[in-house]
C-alpha positions as CSV (number, residue, x, y, z in Angstrom):
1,X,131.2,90.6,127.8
2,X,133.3,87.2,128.3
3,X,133.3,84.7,125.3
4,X,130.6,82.1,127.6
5,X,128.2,85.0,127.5
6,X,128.0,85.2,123.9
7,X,128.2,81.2,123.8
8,X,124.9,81.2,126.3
9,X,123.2,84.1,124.5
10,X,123.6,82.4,121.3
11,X,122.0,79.0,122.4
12,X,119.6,80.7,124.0
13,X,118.1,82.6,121.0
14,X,118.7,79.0,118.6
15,X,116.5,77.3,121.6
16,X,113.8,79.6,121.1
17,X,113.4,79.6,117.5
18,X,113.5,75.3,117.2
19,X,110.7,75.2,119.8
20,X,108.9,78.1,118.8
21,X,109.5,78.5,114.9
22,X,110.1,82.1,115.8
23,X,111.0,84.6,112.8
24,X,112.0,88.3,112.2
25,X,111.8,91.7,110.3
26,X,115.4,92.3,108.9
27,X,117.4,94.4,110.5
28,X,117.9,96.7,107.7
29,X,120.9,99.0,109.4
30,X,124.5,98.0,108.7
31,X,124.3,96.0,105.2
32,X,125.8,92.0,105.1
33,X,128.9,92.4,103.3
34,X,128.5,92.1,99.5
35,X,129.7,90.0,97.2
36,X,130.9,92.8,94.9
37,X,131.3,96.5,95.8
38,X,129.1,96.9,93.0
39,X,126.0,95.6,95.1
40,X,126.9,97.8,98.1
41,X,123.4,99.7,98.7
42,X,123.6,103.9,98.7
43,X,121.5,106.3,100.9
44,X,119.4,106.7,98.2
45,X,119.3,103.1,97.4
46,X,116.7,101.6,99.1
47,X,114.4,104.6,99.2
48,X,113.9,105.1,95.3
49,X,114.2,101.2,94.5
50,X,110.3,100.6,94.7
51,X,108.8,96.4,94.6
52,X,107.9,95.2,91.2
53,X,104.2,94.5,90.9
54,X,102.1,92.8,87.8
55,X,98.6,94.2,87.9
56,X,95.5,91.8,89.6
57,X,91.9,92.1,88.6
58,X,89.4,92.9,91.3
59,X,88.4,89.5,91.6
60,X,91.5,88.3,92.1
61,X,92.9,90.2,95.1
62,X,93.0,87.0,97.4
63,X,95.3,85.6,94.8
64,X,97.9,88.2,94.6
65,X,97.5,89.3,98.6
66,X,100.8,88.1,100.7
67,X,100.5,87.9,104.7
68,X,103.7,87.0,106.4
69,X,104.7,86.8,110.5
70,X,108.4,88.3,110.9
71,X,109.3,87.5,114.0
72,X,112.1,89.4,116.0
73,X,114.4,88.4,119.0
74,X,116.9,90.6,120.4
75,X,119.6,91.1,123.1
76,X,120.9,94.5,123.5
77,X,123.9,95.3,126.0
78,X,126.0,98.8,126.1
79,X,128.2,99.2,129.3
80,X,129.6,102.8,129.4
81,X,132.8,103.9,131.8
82,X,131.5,104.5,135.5
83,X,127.6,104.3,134.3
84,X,125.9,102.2,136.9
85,X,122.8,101.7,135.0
86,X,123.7,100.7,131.5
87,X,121.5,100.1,129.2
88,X,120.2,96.0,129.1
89,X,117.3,94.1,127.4
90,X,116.2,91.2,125.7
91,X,112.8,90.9,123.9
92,X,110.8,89.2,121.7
93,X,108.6,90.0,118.4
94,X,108.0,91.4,115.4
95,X,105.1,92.2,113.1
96,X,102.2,90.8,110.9
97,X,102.0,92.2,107.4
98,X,99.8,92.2,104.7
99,X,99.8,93.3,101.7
100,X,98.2,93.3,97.8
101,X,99.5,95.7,94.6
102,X,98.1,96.8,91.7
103,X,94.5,95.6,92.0
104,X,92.6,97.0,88.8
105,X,96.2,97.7,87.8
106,X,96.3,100.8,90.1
107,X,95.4,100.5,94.1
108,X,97.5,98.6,96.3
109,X,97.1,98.5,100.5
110,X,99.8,97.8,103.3
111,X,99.2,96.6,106.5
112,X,101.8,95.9,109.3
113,X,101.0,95.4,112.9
114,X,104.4,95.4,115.2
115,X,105.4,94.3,119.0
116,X,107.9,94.2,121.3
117,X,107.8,91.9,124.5
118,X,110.0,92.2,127.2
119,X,111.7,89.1,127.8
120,X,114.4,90.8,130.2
121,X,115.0,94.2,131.3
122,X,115.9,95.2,134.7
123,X,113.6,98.6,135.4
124,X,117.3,100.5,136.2
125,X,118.7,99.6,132.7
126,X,116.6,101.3,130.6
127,X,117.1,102.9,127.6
128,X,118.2,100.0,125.0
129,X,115.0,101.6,122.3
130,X,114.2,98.0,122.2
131,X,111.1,98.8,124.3
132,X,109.1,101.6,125.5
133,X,110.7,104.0,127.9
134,X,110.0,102.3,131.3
135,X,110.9,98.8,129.7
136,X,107.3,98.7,128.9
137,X,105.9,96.6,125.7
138,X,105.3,98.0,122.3
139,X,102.0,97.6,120.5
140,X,100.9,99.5,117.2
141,X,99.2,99.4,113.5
142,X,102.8,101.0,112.6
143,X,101.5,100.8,108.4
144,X,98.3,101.4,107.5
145,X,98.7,102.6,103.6
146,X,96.3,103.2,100.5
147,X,98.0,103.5,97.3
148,X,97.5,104.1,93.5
149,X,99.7,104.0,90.8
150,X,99.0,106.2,88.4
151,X,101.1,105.6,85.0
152,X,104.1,105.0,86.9
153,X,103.5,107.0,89.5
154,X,103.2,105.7,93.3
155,X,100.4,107.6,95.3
156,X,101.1,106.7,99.0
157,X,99.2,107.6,101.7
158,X,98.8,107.3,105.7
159,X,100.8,105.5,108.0
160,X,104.0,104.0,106.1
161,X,107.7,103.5,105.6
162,X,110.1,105.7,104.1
163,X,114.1,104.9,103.5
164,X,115.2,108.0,102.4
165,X,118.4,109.7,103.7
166,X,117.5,111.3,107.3
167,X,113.8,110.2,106.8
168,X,113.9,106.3,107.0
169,X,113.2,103.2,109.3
170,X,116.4,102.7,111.4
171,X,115.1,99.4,111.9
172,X,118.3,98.5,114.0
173,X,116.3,97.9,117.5
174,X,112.6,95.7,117.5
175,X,110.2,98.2,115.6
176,X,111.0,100.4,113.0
177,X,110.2,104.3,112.6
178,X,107.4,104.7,110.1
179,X,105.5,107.7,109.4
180,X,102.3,109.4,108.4
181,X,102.6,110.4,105.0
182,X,101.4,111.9,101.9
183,X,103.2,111.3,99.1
184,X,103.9,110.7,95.4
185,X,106.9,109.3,93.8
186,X,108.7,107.2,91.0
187,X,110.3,104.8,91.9
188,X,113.2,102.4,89.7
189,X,110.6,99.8,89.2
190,X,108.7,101.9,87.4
191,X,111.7,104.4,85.5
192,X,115.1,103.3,85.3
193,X,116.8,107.0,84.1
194,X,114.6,109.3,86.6
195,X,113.0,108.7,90.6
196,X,111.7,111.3,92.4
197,X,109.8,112.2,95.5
198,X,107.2,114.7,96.7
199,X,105.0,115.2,99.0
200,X,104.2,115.8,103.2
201,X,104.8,113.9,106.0
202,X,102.6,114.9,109.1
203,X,103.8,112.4,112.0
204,X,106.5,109.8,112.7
205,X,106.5,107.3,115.0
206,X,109.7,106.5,116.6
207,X,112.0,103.1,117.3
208,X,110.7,103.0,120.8
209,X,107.5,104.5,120.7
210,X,103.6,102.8,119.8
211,X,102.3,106.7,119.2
212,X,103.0,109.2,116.2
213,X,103.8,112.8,117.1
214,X,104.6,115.4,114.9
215,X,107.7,115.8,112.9
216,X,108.7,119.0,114.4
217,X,108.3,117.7,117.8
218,X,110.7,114.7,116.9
219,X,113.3,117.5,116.8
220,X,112.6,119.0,120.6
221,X,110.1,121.4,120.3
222,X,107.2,120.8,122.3
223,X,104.7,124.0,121.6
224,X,103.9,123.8,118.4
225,X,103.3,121.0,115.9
226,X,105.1,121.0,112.2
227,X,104.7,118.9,109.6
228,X,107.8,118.2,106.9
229,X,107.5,119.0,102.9
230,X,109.7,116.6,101.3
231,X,111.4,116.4,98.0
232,X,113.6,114.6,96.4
233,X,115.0,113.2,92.9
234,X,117.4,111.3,91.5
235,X,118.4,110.6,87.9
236,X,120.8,108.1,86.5
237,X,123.4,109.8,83.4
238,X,124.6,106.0,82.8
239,X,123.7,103.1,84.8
240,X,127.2,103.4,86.7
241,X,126.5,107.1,87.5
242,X,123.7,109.1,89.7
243,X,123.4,111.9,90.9
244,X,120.3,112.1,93.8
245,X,119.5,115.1,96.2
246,X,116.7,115.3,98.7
247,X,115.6,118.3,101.0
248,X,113.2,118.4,104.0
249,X,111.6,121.6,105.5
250,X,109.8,122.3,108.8
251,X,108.4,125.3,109.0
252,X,110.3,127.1,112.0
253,X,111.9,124.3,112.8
254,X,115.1,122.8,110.2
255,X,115.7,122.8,106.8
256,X,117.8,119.8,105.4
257,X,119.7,119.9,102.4
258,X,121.4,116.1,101.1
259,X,123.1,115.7,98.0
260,X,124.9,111.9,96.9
261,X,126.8,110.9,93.7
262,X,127.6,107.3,92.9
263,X,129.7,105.6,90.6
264,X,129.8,101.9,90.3
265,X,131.6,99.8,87.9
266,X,132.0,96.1,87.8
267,X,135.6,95.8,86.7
268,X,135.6,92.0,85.9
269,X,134.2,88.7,87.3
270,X,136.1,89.1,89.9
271,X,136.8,92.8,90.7
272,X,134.1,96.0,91.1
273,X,134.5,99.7,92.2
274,X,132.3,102.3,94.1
275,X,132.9,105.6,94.5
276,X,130.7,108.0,96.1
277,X,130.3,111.7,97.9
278,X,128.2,113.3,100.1
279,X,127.0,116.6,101.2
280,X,124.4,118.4,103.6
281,X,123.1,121.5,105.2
282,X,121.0,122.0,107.8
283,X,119.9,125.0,109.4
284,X,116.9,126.0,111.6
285,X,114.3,128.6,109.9
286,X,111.5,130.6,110.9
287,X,110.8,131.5,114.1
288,X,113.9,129.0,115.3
289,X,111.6,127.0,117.9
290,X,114.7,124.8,118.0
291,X,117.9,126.5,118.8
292,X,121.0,125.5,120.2
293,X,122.8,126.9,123.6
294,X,119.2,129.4,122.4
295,X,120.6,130.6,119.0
296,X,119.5,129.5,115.6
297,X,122.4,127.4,113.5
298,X,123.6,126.1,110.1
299,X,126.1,123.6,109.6
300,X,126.5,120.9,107.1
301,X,129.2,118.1,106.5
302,X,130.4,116.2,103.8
303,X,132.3,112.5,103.3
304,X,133.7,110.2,100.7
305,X,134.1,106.8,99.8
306,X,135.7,104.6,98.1
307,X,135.1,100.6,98.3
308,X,137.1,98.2,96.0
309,X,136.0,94.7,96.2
310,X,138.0,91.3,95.2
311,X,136.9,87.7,95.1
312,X,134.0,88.5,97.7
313,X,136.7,90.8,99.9
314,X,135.5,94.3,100.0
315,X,137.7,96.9,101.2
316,X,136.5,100.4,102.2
317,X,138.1,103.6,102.9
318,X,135.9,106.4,104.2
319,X,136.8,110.6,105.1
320,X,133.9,112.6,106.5
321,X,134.2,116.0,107.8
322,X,131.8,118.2,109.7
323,X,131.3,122.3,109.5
324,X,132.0,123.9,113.6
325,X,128.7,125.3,113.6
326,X,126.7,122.6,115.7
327,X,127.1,118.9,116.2
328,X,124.3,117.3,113.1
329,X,120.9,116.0,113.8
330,X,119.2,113.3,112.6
331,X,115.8,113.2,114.5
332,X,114.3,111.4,112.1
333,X,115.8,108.3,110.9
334,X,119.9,107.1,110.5
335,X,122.3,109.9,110.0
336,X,123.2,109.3,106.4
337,X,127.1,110.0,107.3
338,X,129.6,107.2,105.7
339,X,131.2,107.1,108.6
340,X,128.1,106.7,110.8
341,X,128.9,103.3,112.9
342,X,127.3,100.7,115.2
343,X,127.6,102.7,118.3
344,X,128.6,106.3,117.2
345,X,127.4,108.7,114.3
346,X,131.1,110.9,115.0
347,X,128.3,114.0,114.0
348,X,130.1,116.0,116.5
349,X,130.6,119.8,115.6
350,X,133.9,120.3,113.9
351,X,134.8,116.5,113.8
352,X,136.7,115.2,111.1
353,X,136.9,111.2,110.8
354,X,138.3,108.3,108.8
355,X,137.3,105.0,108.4
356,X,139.2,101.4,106.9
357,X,136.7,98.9,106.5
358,X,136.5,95.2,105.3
359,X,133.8,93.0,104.4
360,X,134.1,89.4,103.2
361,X,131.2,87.3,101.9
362,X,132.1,83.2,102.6
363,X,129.8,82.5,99.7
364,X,133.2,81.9,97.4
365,X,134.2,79.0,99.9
366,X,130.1,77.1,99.8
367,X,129.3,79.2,103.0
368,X,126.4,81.0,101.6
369,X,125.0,83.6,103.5
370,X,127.7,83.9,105.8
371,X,129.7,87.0,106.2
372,X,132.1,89.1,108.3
373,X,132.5,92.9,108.4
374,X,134.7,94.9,110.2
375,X,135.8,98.7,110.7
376,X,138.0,101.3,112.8
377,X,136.5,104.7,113.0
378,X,138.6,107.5,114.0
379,X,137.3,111.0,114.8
380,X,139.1,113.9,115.9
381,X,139.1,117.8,116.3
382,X,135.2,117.7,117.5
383,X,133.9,120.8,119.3
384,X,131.4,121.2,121.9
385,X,128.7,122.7,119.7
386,X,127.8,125.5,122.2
387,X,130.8,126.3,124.2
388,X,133.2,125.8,121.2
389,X,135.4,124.2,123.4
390,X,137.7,120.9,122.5
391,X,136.0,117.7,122.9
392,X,138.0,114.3,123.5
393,X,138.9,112.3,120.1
394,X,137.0,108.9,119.7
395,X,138.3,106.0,117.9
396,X,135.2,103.0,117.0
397,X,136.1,99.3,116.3
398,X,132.9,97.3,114.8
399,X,132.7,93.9,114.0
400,X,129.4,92.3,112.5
401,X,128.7,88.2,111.3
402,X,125.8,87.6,109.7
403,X,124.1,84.7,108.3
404,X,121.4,84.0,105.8
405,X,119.9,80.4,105.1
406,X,119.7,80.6,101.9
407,X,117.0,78.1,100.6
408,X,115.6,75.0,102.4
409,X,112.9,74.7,105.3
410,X,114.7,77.6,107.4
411,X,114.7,80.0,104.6
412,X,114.1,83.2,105.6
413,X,116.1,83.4,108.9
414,X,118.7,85.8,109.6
415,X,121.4,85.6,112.9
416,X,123.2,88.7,113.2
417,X,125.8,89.3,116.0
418,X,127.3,92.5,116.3
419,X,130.0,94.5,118.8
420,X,131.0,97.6,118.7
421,X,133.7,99.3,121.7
422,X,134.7,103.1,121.5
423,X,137.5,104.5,123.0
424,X,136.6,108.0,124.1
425,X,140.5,109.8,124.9
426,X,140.6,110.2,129.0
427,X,137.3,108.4,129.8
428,X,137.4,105.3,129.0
429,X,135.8,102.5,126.4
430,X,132.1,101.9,125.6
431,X,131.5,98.2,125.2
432,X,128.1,97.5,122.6
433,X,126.8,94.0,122.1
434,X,123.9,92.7,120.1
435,X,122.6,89.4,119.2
436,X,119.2,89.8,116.9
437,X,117.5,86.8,115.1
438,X,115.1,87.1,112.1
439,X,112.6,84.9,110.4
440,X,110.4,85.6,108.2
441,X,107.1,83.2,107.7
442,X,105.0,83.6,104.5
443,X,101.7,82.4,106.3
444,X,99.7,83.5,103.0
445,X,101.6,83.8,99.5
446,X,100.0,81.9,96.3
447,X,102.0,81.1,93.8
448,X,101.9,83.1,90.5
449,X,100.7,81.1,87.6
450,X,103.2,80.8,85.1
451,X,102.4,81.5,81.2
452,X,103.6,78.7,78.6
């Protein structure tokens, strides 16, 4: 895409948002860089944090309830080598949620209601996930969920949101995954040391999809419908050190094994460290009604990282490497790999990859809530997963500004631009380019009263 492109895309979304006070659901994949390495988020991060909530008296739900309008638009462009019909889209929306915690000092309810209009999409590019297969609108009650806290823990039920690893939101297109689910779980708000999850998750819907279908059908199969048992904990030895390891099992469908380990230590006021490894194994079971090349599999991988961060630079330095037995799935939310990028996962069977990346946050030099990451990913030795047969090596350069307003009228709104080319070795270079604008307007959210 030529510089003027980006220049007329870029006015054309600010247009849109002055006349029409349009605003957005954050677009949770690929983190803003930090302004310490310290801060960087984990895959387990998000999923165990949980929302702090005071308890409300009956009578005073209206005065704790929130409703907010986050509004969405997005322009999604991926040209691949000799592909006449590349994906291309550009839509507009977003969801209304509401929302009220702890009434009676237990129940709590979540509503979210989420679109997608198309704005542009010729019927021949299809495939961007921004829409519905067919470039067709989305329209669905994506949350619809009861819960009760009960002494710390969180009883969640019916159509929500998870952000666990390999079960989360991928909200990186208009509409996020979000599930059917039965679950309890602790989450950080309410115990510091010790998190944990358990429970069943009957149906997901998916990025660019208004319907829920079963877990194991997510995966391919077609015949039978599976549901997933999910569990998961993490504990904290000191605050600068967890350990966290979560497994998901569909009966004769996969079993998912992930295991992550963080350190992170703030250095000084200027300096901070993370360290962290990974590991999983997956492997179908049962009666294998998903098979690859029509034979069951295991395989696993496993990464490490390393991201050092100085005066709001942070440098990161990333090696993943994945067992020959069959390329990884991830059928139900982002691959959790470190080295999982804008465009590529580099999940392939056998693939080993590296990745240098740098992240600086302009907040240092009064620009707050600007920031600029880049990375190179470089994967080689990947295998065709059936044939066992070399693949070509693929190297990944991403590049991603965001900005925040901080405070102010226009608080809440988020422009992201993001590009990512691959170079795949004898075919070519994929070019990737998104523009996606979020605001977020509280239509409904009284202020607390205050003690003295």
């Amino acid at each position: 895409m030529k510089c003027w492109n980006w220049c007329v895309l870029f006015t054309i979304s600010i247009s849109i948002f002055a006349v029409a006070a349009v605003h957005a659901d954050n677009d949770i994949q690929g983190q803003p860089a930090p302004e310490s390495a310290d801060e960087l988020i984990t895959e387990f991060g998000r999923g165990f944090a949980g929302e702090p909530a005071e308890p409300t008296r009956f009578e005073d739900i209206l005065q704790s309830s929130q409703l907010k309008l986050k509004l969405r638009n997005y322009y999604f462009s991926r040209a691949k080598p000799n592909n006449p019909t590349d994906p291309l889209a550009w839509a507009q929306g977003g969801s209304l949620e509401y929302k009220v915690d702890k009434v009676g000092g237990i129940f709590g309810l979540g509503l979210e209601y989420f679109t997608s209009f198309k704005l542009y999409g010729p019927d021949d590019q299809d495939g961007t996930l921004l829409l519905e297969p067919g470039q067709n609108n989305i329209d669905t009650l994506g949350v619809a969920n009861p819960r009760a806290n009960i002494e710390g823990n969180i009883v969640s039920l019916y159509r929500q949101k998870y952000d666990l690893p390999y079960v989360n939101q991928q909200d990186n297109r208009m509409v996020p995954i979000t599930f059917e689910g039965y679950t309890v779980a602790m989450p950080k708000t309410e115990n510091e040391k010790f998190q944990y999850v358990l429970g069943y998750i009957s149906e997901i819907k998916k990025r660019d999809n208004e319907n829920f279908v079963s877990m194991s059908e997510a995966v391919g199969v077609t015949d039978r419908e599976r549901g997933m048992i999910t569990s998961g904990l993490r504990y904290f030895f000191i605050p600068e050190l967890s350990l966290a390891a979560v497994n998901y099992y569909v009966s004769d469908t996969l079993n998912v094994f992930y295991t992550e380990a963080n350190h992170k230590v703030k250095i000084d006021d200027k300096m901070a460290n993370a360290f962290s490894v990974q590991y999983s194994d997956q492997r179908t079971v049962g009666d294998d009604l998903f098979t690859v090349g029509g034979d069951d599999y295991s395989t696993g991988f496993w990464g490490v990282q390393n991201a050092f961060s100085y005066n709001h630079l942070t440098a990161k330095a990333i090696y993943t490497y994945n067992d020959t037995g069959a390329t990884i799935r991830a059928p139900w939310g982002t691959y959790p790999g470190y080295n999982s990028g804008i465009v590529e996962d580099f999940n392939r069977a056998g693939e080993k990859a590296w990745q240098l990346n740098l992240g600086y946050n302009f907040a240092r030099l009064d620009l707050k809530g600007l920031s600029l990451t880049t990375g190179y990913i470089h994967g080689i030795d990947a295998i065709d997963e059936v044939t066992k047969a070399h693949v070509p090596d693929k190297h990944e350069t991403d590049v991603t500004i965001d900005y925040r307003v901080q405070d102010g009228t226009l608080k809440g709104f988020w422009l992201r631009m993001r590009a990512g080319l691959v170079r795949e070795e004898g075919r070519g270079t994929t070019e990737d380019y998104r523009i996606i604008v979020n605001y977020e307007i509280p239509l409904y959210e009284p202020e607390k009263e205050t003690g003295v």
